[in-house]
N, C-alpha and C positions, 0 to 999 in steps of 0.2 A: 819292169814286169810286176811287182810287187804290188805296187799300187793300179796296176790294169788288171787285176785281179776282180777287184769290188766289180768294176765297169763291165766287166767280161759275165761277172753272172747275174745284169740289171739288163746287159743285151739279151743273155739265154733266158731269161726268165719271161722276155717281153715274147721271145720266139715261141716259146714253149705258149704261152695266153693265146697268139696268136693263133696255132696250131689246134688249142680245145678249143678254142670259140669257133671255127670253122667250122669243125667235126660235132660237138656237143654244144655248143653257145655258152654264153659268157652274159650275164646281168648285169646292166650300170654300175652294180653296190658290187660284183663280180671281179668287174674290172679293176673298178678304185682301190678295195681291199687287197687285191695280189699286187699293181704298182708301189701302193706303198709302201708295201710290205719290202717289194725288192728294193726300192730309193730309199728309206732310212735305214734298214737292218746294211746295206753296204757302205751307205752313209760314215753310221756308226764304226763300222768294220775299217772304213777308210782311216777315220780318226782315231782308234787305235792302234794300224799299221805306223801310223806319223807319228803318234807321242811315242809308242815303244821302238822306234828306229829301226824298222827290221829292214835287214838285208834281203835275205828271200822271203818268198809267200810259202814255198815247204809244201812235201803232199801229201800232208794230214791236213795243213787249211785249206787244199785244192780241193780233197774229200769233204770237207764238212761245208764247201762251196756251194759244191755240185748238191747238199743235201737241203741247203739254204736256198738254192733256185728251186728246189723239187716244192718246199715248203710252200714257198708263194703263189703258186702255181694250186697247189692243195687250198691256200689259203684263199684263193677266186671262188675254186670247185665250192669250197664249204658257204661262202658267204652270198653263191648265187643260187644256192640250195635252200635258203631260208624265203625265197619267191618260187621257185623254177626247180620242176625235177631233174634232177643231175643222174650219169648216168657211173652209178655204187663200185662197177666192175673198174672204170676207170678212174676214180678215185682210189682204190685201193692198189690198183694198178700204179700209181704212183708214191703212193704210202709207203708200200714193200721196198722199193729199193731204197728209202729218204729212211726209213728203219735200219735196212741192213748196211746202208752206208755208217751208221752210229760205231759198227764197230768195227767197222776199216780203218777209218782216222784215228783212232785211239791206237790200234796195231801199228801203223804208218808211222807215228810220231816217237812210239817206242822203236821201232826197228830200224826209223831214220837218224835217229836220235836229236828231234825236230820237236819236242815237249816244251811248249811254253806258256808262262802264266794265258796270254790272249788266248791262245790256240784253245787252253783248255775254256777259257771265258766264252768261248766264239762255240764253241761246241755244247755248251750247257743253254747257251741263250737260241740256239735253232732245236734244242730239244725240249724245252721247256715252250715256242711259240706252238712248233707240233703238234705238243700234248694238250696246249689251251684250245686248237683249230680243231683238232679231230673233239673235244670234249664237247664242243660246242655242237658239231655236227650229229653227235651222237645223242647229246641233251635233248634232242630233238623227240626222240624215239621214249627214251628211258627216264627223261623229267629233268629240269635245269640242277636238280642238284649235282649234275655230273659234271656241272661248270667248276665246282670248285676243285677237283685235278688240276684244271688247266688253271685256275687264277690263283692257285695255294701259292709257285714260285713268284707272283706280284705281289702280292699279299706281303710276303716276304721282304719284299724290297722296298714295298713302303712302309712296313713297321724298320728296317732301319732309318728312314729319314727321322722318325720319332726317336727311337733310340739308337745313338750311335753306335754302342759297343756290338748289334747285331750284325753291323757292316764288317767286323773282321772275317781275316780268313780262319778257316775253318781247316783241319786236316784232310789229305785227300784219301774221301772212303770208296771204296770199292763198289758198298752196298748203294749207296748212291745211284751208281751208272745201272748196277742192276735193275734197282727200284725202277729208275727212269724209263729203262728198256720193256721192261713186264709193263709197264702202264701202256706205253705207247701200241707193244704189241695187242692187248687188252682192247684197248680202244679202236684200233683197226679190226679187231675181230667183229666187236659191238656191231661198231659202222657197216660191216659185211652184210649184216642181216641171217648168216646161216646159221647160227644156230638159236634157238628159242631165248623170246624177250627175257623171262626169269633169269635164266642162266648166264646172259650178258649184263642185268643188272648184279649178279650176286658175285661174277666176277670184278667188276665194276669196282662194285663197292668195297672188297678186298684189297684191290688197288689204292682205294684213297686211305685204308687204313694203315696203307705201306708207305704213304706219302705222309701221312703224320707222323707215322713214327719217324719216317727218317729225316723231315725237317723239325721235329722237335728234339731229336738226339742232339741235331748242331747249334739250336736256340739254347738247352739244356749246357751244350759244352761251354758256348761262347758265354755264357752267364755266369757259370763258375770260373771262367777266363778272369772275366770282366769283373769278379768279386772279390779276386785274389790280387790284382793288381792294381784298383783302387787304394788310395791313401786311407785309414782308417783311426782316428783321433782315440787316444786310453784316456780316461777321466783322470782328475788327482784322486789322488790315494786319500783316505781320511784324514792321514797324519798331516794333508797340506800339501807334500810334497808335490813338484812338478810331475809330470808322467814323460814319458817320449810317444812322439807321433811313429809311430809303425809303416814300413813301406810296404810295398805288397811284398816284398821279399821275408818279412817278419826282421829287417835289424831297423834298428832305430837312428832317426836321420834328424832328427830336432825334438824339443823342448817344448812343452806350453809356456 
């Protein structure tokens, strides 16, 4: 059951394409973007069910399942909207619950006591493609700089390939999920269209100033991690003498 998990939500996800494209239509680039979206993100999902050994799938990842089919499904909507007017009520109509699922799983995992590294990995990585689909959608309206919301968490991930020490973990902040949540909600409001353009940019842009800060407070942490536990070499002393090499702990482990 574990692993029919993934399969279960690239079937609902196909049902669900099938279902707009009747009622609203679906564009080539529509289709392609929501399948693939369901085939690698379960993909992925599969391949970390397998290396971390899990026994059950739990239902905090059944929640953040059902919010990763809603996703792809949004992710058609938005990418067939860059041809073809799409129809805002049902788009957001799907937004709403893939939002208010964010903070069911989170309770779910506490109250089942079902909390695991994946589970929280699987839940950051359907709310971060979210944030990138709806930015895009809304970039439309309010000017592409509202892409960088959604590409700031990629952005991320390729400055660790560059630097490695960016790839560690981080402590789990709270403000985080917050931040995550006010964007997402932000960005479905935008996408609504009811309330005035100004006012959906200046919320907007608030939002990205909350997303710097809070990816730059864990760049900030991990850096002074990463500065303290580096090896760091004392010169000799004038007199000639040897120095000792310094651990990141501050005792000394060798000799020049």
């Amino acid at each position: 059951m574990v692993h029919l998990a993934p399969l279960s939500s690239v079937v609902g996800g196909l049902v669900g394409l099938v279902i707009v494209a009747s009622s609203d239509g679906l564009s080539p680039a529509g289709w392609i973007a929501g399948c693939l979206y369901l085939i690698v993100s379960n993909l992925l999902l599969t391949r970390g069910l397998l290396r971390g050994g899990a026994a059950r799938f739990g239902p905090a990842n059944a929640a953040t399942s059902i919010r990763s089919t809603l996703v792809g499904v949004i992710t058609a909507l938005v990418a067939t909207s860059f041809t073809t007017q799409i129809s805002v009520p049902l788009l957001i109509g799907l937004t709403a619950p893939a939002l208010a699922l964010d903070a069911v799983d989170g309770w779910l995992a506490r109250r089942t006591h079902t909390a695991s590294e994946l589970g929280a990995r699987f839940d950051m990585e359907v709310d971060a493609f979210l944030i990138l689909v709806l930015s895009a959608f809304v970039a439309q309206d309010l000017g592409w700089w509202v892409l960088m919301l959604g590409l700031m968490r990629y952005a991320y991930v390729v400055a660790g390939w560059l630097l490695p020490w960016l790839r560690g973990a981080v402590p789990p902040r709270y403000w985080g999920k917050v931040v995550a949540a006010v964007t997402g909600i932000s960005l479905a409001s935008a996408a609504s269209g009811l309330a005035p353009t100004w006012f959906d940019a200046v919320v907007v842009l608030g939002c990205l100033v909350l997303l710097i800060e809070s990816f730059g407070r864990d760049v900030v942490w991990l850096y002074v991690r990463h500065r303290a536990t580096v090896p760091r070499r004392i010169r000799p002393s004038a007199r000639g003498m040897t120095a000792p090499i310094i651990d990141g702990r501050g005792e000394g482990v060798a000799h020049l």
